[in-house]
C-alpha positions as CSV (number, residue, x, y, z in Angstrom):
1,X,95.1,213.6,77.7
2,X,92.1,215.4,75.7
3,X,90.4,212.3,74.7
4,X,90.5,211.0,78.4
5,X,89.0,214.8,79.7
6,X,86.4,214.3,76.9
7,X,85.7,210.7,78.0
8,X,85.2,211.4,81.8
9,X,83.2,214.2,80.9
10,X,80.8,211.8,78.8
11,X,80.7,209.4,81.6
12,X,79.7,211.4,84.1
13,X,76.6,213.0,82.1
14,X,75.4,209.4,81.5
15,X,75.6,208.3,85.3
16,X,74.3,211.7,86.1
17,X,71.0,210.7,83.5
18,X,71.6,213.3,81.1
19,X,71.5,210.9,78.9
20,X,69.3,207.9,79.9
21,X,71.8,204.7,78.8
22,X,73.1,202.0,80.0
23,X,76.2,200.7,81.0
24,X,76.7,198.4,78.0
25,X,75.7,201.2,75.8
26,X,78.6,203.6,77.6
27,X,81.4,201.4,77.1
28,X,80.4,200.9,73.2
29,X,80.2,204.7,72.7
30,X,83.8,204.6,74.8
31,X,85.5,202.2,73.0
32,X,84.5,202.4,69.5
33,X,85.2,206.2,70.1
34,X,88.7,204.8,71.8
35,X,89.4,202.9,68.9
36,X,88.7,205.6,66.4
37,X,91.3,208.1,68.0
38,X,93.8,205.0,68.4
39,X,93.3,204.5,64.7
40,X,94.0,208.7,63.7
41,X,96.6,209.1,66.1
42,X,98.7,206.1,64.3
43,X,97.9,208.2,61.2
44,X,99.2,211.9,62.7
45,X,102.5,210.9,64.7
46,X,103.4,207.4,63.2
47,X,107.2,208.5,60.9
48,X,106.5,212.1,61.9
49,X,109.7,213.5,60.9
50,X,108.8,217.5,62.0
51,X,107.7,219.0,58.9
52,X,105.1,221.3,59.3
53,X,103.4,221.3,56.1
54,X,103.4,217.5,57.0
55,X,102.0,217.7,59.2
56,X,99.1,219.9,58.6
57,X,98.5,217.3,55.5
58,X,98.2,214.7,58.5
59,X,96.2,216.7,60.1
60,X,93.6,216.8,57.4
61,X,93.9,212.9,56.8
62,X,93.4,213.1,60.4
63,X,90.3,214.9,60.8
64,X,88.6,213.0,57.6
65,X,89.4,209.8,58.9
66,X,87.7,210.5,62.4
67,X,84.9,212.2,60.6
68,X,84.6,209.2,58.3
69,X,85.1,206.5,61.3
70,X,82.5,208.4,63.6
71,X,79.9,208.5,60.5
72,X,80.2,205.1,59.7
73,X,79.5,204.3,64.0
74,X,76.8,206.3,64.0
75,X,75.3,204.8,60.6
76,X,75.4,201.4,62.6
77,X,73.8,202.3,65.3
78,X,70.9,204.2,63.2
79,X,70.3,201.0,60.9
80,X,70.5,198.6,63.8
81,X,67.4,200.7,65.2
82,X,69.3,201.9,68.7
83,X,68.0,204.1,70.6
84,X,68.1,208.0,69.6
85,X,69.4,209.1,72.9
86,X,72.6,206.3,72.5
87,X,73.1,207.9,68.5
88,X,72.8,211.7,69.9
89,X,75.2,210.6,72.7
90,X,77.6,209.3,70.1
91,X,77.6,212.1,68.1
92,X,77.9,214.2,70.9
93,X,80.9,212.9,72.1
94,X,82.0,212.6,68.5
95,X,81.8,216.2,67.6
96,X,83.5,217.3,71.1
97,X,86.1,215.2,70.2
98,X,86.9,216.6,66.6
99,X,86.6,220.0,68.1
100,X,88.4,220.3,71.1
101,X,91.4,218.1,69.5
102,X,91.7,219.9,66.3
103,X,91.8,223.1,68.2
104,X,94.7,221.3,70.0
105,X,96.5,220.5,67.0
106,X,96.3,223.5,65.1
107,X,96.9,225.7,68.6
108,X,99.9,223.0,68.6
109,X,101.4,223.6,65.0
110,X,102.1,227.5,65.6
């Protein structure tokens, strides 16, 4: 539900020309972003069993791994010379991401 609120969000700034992209570069920020949380949510709930100190140790694989994902997403787009409004996009929607659902989380762990 967060990641969908996060990606509506970053739709609508690029169709409102916040951020000067195009469509093809919208859906590759979207779904390699997508695919990323995908990927970490397998890691945080997949034989959860309802420890908490587990969980909080998933939650820290978690968080590296999106880190680590997003990085490597924005490295590619850097060396394959895109342009620097697509790569600040990206990060933008990167960084709201790790915020907003690790506040979730750890709001969610109390």
């Amino acid at each position: 539900m967060i990641y969908k609120v996060m990606a509506k969000a970053f739709v609508l700034l690029a169709f409102l020309h916040i951020f000067k992209l195009s469509l093809n570069q919208v859906l590759l920020a979207q779904l390699s972003s997508l695919f990323i949380v995908l990927v970490s949510a397998a890691i945080l709930f997949l034989k959860n069993n309802g420890n908490q100190s587990a969980f909080t140790f998933r939650l820290l694989i978690l968080t590296t791994t999106q880190m680590l994902g997003y990085l490597s997403v924005l490295l590619a787009f850097i060396y394959t010379n895109q342009a620097s409004q697509f790569v600040f996009y990206m990060l933008g929607l990167a960084l709201s991401v790790l915020v907003i659902q690790t506040s979730y989380l750890v709001r969610r762990l109390k």
